[in-house]
N, C-alpha and C positions, 0 to 999 in steps of 0.2 A: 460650729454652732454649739450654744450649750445643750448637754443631755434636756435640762426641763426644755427649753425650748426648741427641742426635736423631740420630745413625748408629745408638747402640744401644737404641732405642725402635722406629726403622723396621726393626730388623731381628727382632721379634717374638719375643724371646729370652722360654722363659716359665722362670717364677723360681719355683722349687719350695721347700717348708720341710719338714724334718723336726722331728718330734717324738714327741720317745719311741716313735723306731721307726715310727713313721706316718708317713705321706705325705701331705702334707696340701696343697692349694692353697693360693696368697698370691696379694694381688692386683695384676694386671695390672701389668708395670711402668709406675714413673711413672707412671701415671692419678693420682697427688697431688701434687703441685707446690708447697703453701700452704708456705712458710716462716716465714709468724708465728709469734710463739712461741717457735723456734728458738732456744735459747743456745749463747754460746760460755764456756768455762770455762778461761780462761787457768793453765796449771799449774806450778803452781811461777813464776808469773809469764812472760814471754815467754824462757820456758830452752831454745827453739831457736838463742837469738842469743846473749844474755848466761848468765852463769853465774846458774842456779838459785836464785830465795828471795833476789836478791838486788833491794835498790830502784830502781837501776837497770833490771833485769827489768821489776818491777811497774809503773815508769813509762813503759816501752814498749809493755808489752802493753795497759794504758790506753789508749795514744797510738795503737795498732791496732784500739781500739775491743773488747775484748771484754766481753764481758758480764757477765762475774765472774772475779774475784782469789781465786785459789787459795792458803791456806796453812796447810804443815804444821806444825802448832803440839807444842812442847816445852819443859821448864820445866831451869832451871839448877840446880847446889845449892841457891841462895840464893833459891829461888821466885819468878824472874822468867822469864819468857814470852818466850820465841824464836821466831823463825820458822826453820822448821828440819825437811829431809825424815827425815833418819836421827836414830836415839836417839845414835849416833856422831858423830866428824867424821874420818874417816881419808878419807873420799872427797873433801872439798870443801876440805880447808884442808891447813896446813903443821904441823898440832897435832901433829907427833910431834918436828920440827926447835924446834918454841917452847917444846913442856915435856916434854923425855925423860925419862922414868920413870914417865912417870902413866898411862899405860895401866895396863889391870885384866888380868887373867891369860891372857884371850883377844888380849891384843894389841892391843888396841884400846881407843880413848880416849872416854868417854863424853861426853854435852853434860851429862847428871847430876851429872860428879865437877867440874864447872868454874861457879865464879863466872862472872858476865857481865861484868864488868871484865876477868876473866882471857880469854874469849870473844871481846873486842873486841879484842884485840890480835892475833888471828888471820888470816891472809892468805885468802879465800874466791876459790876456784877452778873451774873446770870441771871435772866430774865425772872421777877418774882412777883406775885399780888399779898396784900396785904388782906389778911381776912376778916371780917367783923370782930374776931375778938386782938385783933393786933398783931396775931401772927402771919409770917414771911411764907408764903407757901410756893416753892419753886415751877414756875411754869411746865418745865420738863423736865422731872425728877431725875432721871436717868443721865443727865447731860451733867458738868465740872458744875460741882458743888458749890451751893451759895456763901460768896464772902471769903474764898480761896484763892489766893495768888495775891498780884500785884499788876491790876490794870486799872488802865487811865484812858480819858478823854482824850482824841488827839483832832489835829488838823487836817482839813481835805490834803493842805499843800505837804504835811507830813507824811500822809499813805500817797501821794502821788510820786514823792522824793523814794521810797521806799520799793514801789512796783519799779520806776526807772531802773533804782540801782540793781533791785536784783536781776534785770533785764541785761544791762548790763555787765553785770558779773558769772550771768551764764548764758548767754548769747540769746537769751529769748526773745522773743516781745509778745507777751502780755496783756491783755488791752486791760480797759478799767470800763467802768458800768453805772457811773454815776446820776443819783435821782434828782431833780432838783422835787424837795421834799415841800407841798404844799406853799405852792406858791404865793395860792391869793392870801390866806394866812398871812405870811412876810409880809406881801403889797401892806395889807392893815394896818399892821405893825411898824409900816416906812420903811421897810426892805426890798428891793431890788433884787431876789435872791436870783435869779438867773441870767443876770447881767454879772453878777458878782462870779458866778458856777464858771460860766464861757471865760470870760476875760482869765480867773485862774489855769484853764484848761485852754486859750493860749499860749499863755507866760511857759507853760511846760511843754507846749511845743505843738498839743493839738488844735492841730487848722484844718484841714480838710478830708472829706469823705474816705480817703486813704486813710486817716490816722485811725489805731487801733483802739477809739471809742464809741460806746452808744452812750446818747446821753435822753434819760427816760421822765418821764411826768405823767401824773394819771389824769392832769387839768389840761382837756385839749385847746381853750380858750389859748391858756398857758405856752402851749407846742407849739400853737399857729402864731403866737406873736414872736417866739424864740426864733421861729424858721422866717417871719416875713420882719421883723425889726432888729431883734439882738444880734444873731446872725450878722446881715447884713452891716450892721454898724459897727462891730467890730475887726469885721472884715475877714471870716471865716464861714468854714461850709464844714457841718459835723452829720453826722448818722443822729436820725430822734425816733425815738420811738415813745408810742402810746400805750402805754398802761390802762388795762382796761378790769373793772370789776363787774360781777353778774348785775349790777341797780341800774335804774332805768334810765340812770345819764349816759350808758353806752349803748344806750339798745340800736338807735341810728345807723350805728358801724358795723353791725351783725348783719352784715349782706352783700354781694356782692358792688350792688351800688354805692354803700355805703363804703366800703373798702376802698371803693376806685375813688372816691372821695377825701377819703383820709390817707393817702396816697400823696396828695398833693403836697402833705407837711413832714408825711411820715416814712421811715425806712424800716420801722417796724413795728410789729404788736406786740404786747405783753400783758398775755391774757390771765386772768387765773384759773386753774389748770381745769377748775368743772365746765369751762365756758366751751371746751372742746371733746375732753369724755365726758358725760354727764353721770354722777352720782349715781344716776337710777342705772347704770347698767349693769349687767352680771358678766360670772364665766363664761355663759354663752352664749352672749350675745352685747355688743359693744353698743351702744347710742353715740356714733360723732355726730361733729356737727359738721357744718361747710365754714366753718370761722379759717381753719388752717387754709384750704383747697383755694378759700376765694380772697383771703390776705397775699399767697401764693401768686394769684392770676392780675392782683393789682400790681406785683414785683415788690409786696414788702416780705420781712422774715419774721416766723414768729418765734418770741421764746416762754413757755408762758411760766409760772410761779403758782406755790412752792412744793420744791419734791423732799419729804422728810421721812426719815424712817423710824420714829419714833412710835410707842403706843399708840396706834389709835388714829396714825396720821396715813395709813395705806387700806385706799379705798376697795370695797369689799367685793369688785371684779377683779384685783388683784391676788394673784398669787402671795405676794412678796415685794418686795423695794425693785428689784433686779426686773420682776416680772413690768412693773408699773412702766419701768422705763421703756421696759422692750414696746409696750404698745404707746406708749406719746411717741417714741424717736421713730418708730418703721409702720404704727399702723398710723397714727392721727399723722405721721409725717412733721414733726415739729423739727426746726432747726438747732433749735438748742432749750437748756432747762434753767432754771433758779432751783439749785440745793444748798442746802444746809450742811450735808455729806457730798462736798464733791468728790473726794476720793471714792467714792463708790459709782457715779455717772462715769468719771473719767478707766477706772477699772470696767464697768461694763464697755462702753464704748469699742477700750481698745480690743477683747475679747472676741467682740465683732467686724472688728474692722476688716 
């Protein structure tokens, strides 16, 4: 066990949960230590170091060892499959300097309105906003420097051919982590994006609750047709889970009934990470919730999103990066994470193991 984490064991801090207003005992800290089981969910590939979604990424967070390949999956005009976080590109690339005018009325250039040839020719960057007076101001200063290297746009089926082979070439298997990204969006747009996701994630071999994918959406309208139509008509059985945010389209699912209900479609949750420790809590005293205990008691797994160790982004009952994890994996009991640093989860993890 780590020294910090035998200072604050011996110092018999007890670790209290609320729920719905109740006060409720959790167990003892750390009295669980098992980290089998444990995943890590490399997000958006290793996009603490490299720019985001990009192969590069993907083949370092590999090379860090995590557990699953995260990606956001989106379709182009011409219904090829991207990996790709935003339905946009003004945040990651130079698409307004490559083709002035094609923005849509909001300003903003879609990955929809763009062939993937046109796509490829885009310069792919670290995350940046543009500020009222015109400058580029890097989301995460500290992260690979805006407008450096050589990255590009690539295809679901390119990062799929890419996790294979290095599975392949060093006996692993790897799983992948793919979102089908705002679906009713596509529907609009005359997209079928999650018939297009599955049928790819066929062709490469994933068919059944065995195969080493989750495949994620935060549209549970979305989930329950994927599990009760696409699914079946293609003639596979995959792991889905439900992405959930703190707004009141998930509030339903925060409960035990709730759970045993979204059960029916789902193998898992994926919650954001305040939906379980709550912001308001301190060093000494933890707020869970029963989100994890009663997703648990339905037989799904949760893993919730995002753990980063950037300025700003390690909440203020934490210690540290290290420390955060210590309490989502062994107190909140989470099954696995979405980072940014997975080499830092997969380094704690084995520590503990």
């Amino acid at each position: 066990m780590a020294t910090a984490a035998i200072k604050r064991f011996l110092s018999g801090v007890l670790v209290m949960g609320l729920v719905v207003g109740n006060v409720v005992p959790i167990e003892p800290a750390y009295a669980q230590r098992d980290a089998a089981g444990k995943i890590v969910v490399a997000h958006r590939g290793a996009s603490g170091y490299l720019p985001e979604h990009t192969l590069p990424a993907v083949a370092m967070a590999y090379a860090m060892g995590a557990d699953f390949m995260e990606q956001d999956v989106v379709m182009t005009r011409d219904d090829q499959l991207i990996v790709w976080h935003d339905l946009t590109l003004d945040r990651n690339t130079d698409v307004r300097h490559q083709f002035p005018g094609r923005a849509r009325d909001d300003g903003r250039h879609y990955v929809v309105d763009f062939d993937l040839a046109e796509l490829r020719q885009l310069r792919v960057t670290e995350g940046y906003r543009v500020d009222e007076s015109g400058v580029e101001r890097q989301i995460y200063p500290q992260r690979f420097p805006l407008w450096q290297g050589s990255f590009q746009i690539h295809t679901f089926a390119e990062q799929l051919e890419m996790v294979q082979g290095m599975n392949l070439a060093s006996g692993q298997d790897i799983g992948i982590y793919p979102e089908i990204k705002s679906p009713a969006f596509h529907h609009d747009n005359g997209k079928d994006l999650s018939t297009a996701i599955i049928r790819e994630l066929k062709r490469f071999g994933y068919t059944s609750k065995d195969s080493n994918v989750f495949v994620q959406t935060f549209e549970f309208d979305e989930l329950k047709r994927v599990h009760e139509e696409v699914l079946p008509a293609l003639g596979v059985e995959l792991k889905l889970v439900q992405l959930m945010g703190d707004d009141e389209v998930y509030q339903w699912m925060l409960s035990a009934g709730g759970m045993r209900d979204l059960a029916q479609y789902a193998d898992g949750v994926g919650p954001e990470k305040g939906m379980i420790i709550s912001p308001e809590s301190t060093r000494s005293g933890l707020i869970i919730s029963s989100l994890v205990s009663d997703a648990h008691q339905a037989g799904m797994q949760v893993h919730p999103y995002t753990f980063r160790q950037d300025e700003g982004q390690i909440p203020a009952y934490a210690d540290d990066f290290d420390h955060m994890l210590e309490l989502f994996y062994f107190e909140a009991n989470v099954d696995g994470v979405f980072t940014d640093f997975p080499d830092r989860a997969v380094d704690f993890l084995r520590e503990y193991d």
